[in-house]
C-alpha positions in Angstrom: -0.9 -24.8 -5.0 -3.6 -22.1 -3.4 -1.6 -22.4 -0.1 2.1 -21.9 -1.6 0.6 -19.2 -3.5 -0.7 -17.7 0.0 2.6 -18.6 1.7 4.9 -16.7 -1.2 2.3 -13.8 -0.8 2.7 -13.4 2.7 6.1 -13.4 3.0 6.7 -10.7 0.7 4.1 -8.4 1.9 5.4 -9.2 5.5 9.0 -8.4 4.3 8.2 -5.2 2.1 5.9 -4.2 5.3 9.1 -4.5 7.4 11.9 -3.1 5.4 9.9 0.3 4.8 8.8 0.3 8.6 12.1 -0.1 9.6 13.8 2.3 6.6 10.8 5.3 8.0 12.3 5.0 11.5 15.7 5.3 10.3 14.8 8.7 8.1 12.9 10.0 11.1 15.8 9.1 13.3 18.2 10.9 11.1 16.5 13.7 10.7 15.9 14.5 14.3 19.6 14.1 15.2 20.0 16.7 12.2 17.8 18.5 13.8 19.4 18.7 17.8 22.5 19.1 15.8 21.6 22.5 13.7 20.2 24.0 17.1 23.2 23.0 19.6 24.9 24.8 16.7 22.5 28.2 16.5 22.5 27.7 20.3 26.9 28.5 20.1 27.6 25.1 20.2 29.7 25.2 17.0 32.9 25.3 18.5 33.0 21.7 18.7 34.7 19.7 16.0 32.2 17.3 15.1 34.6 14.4 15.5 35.2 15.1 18.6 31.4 14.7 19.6 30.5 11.8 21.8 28.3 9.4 20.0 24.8 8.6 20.8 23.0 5.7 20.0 19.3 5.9 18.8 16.1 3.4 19.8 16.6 2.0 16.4 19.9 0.5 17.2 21.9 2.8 15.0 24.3 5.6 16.0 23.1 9.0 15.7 23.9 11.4 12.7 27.2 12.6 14.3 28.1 9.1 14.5 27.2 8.4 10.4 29.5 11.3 9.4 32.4 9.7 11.4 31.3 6.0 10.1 31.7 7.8 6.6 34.8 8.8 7.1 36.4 5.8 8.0 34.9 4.3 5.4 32.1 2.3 6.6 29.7 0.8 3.9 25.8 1.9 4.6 24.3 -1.1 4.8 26.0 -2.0 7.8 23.8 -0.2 9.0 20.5 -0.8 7.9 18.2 -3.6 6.4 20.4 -5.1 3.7 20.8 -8.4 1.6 21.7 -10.4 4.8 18.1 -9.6 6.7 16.3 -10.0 3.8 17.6 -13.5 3.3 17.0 -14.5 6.7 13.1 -13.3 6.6 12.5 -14.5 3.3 14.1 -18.5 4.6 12.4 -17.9 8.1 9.3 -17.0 6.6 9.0 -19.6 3.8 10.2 -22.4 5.5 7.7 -21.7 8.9 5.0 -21.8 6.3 5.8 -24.2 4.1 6.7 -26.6 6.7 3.4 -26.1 8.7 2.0 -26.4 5.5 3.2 -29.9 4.6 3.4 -31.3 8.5 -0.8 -30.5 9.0 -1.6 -32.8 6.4 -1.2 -31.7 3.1 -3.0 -29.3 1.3 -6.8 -30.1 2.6 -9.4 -28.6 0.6 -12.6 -28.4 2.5 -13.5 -29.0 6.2 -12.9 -27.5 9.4 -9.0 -28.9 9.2 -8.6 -26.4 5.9 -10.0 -23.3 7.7 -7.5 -23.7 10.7 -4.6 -24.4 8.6 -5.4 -21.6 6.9 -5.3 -19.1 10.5 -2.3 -20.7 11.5 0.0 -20.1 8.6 -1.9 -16.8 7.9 -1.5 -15.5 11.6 2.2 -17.1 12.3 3.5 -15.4 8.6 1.3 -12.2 9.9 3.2 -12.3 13.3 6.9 -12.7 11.4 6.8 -8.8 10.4 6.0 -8.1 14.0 8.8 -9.8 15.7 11.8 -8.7 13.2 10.6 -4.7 14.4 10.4 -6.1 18.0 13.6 -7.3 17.7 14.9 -4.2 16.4 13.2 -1.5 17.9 11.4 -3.4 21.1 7.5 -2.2 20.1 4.7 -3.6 17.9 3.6 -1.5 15.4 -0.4 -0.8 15.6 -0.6 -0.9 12.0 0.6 -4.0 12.0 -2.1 -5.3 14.1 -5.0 -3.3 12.3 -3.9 -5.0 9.2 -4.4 -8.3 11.0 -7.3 -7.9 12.0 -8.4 -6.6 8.9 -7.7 -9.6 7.1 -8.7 -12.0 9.6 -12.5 -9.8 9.3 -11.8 -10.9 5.6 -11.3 -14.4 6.1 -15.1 -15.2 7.5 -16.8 -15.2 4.6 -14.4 -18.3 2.6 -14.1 -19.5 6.0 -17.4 -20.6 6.0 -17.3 -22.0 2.6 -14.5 -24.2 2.8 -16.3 -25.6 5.7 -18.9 -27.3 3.2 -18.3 -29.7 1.3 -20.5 -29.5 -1.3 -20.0 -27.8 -4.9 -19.5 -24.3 -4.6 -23.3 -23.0 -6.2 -24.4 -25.4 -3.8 -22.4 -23.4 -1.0 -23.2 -19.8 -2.4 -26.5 -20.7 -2.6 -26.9 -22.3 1.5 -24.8 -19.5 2.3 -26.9 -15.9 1.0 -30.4 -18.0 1.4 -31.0 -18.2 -2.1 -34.7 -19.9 -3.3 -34.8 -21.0 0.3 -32.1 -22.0 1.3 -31.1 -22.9 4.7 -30.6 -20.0 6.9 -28.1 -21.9 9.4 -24.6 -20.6 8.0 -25.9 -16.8 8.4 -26.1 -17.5 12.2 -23.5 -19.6 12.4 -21.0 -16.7 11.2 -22.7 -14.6 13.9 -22.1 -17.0 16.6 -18.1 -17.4 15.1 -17.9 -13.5 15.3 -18.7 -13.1 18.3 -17.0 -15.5 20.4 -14.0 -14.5 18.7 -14.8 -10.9 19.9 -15.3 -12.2 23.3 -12.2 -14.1 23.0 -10.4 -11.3 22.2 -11.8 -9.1 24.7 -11.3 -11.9 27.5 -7.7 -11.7 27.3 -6.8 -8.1 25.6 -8.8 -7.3 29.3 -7.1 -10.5 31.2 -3.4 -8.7 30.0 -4.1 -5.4 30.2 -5.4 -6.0 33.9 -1.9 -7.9 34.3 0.4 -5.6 32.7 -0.9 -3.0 35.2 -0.4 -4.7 38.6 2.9 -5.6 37.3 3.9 -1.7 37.0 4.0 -2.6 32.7 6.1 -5.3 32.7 4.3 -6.1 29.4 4.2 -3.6 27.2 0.8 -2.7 25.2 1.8 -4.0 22.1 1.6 -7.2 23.5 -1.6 -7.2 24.9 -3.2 -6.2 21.7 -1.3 -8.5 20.3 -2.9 -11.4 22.9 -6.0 -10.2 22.1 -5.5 -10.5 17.9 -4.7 -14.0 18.9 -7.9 -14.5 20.8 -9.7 -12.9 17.7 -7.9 -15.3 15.4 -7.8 -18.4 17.1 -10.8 -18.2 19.7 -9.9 -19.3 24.0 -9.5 -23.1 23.3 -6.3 -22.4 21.1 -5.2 -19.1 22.3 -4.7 -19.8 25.7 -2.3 -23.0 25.2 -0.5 -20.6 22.6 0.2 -18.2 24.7 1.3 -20.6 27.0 4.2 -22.0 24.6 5.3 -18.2 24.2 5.5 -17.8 27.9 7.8 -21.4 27.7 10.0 -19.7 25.1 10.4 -16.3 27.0 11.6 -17.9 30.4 13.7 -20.2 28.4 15.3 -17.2 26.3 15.9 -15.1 29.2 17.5 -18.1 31.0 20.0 -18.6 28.4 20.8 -15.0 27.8 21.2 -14.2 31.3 23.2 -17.6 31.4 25.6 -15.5 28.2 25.2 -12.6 30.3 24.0 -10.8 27.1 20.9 -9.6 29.3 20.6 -8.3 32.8 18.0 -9.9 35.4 16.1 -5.8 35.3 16.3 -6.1 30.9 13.7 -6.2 29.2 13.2 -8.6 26.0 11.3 -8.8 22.9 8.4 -11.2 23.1 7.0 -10.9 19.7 9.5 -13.6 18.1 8.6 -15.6 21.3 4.9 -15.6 20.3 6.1 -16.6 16.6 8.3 -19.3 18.2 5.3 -20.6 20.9 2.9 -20.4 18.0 4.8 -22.3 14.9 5.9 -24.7 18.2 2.0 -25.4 19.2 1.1 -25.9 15.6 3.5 -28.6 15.3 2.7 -30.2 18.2 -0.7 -30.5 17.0 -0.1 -31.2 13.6 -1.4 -34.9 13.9 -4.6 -33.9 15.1 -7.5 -32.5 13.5 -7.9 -29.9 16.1 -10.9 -28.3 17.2 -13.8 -27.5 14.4 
């Protein structure tokens, strides 16, 4: 009930995150076309009728504000334009249905163990990831607060991390675990020891990425090297690296089949973000009848 809870939370916050991500790029769009468009008319640009303007299309996917005004005209409802009913749908089914199928497929609802902890970073890093890939999708970049958020609540996830990994009652754990009347002292450095090798994981390949995006003259973009290195911090080398492998599979076999539709040229660029969400729901499947690693 704990992890439908989590799902349900998730998805909303992703969704909410989204919308009002996407809706502040819109405004800021608008206003800057309203903006070029009051000083091509101070600068004696005026003479133009407006519909006879050419239209301009902005990185968000939308026409410009000369653009709207004709789209008004000819009667055009606004939220053709912008995140309506329709994309909401689609996240909230995408969204519940990744995680409640990972969910179900890993076993169940485990309480305690290592098996609990990394069904936990798997549904909380794939429903984290969502958000990402519906702006990269739209606007082709990965927002940075986005990824701090991540981060910040995968720092928040150590400490019941390392209580579900015992068994035992939970005084029993809270005790072990802050060293109380002399206890045992092993958890403490074991938290130590989880921090930093996901640090090091995450430096590894935010460094690996960064080195490649470079010699490649950016094919990557940075976005997704911080985001290669939020998966090292979440999931550590041993599952990262197949991960990212899996996203790679699902990139060369989108571009293949767009370039197959022609929908893409062979110079275009693509958005990788729902290719990491794809690779990563993919790998968790695959492994979903073994325990994993502890």
């Amino acid at each position: 009930m704990l992890n439908i809870l989590l799902i349900i939370a998730l998805t909303i916050i992703g969704h909410d995150a989204t919308k009002n991500y996407l809706a502040g790029t819109e405004r800021k769009e608008e206003s800057s076309a309203e903006q070029n468009s009051s000083q091509e008319e101070r600068s004696g640009d005026c003479g133009w009728n407006i519909r006879n303007r050419p239209e301009k299309t902005s990185s968000f996917g939308l026409k410009s504000y000369d653009s709207r005004l004709n789209n008004n005209e000819r009667g055009l409802n606004s939220y053709d334009r912008g995140w309506g009913k329709k994309h909401t749908c689609i996240y909230l089914a995408v969204s519940l249905s990744a995680g409640v199928c990972l969910l179900f497929l890993r076993g169940g609802n485990p309480l305690f163990g290592s098996e609990a902890v990394r069904q936990h970073k798997l549904i909380i890093l794939l429903l984290l990831i969502l958000p990402m890939a519906a702006v990269d999708i739209r606007l082709k970049i990965i927002p940075n607060r986005f990824l701090l958020i991540t981060t910040g609540i995968r720092v928040c996830c150590y400490l019941p991390e390392f209580l579900l990994k015992n068994n035992s009652t939970m005084s029993y754990r809270l005790v072990k675990y802050f060293n109380i009347a002399g206890g045992n002292t092993k958890p403490q450095y074991s938290i130590i020891k989880a921090v930093f090798a996901d640090l090091a994981a995450a430096l590894i390949l935010g460094t690996v990425f960064y080195l490649i995006t470079i010699i490649s003259r950016y094919h990557f973009g940075l976005g997704d090297v911080k985001l290669f290195a939020l998966m090292g911090f979440y999931l550590g080398i041993r599952e990262a690296v197949p991960v990212i492998f899996c996203s790679f599979m699902v990139s060369g076999l989108t571009a293949v089949f767009l370039l197959l539709g022609r929908e893409k040229k062979i110079r275009d660029s693509i958005a990788f973000a729902p290719c990491v969400f794809i690779g990563l729901f993919g790998y968790s499947l695959l492994t979903a009848t073994s325990a994993g690693p502890g």
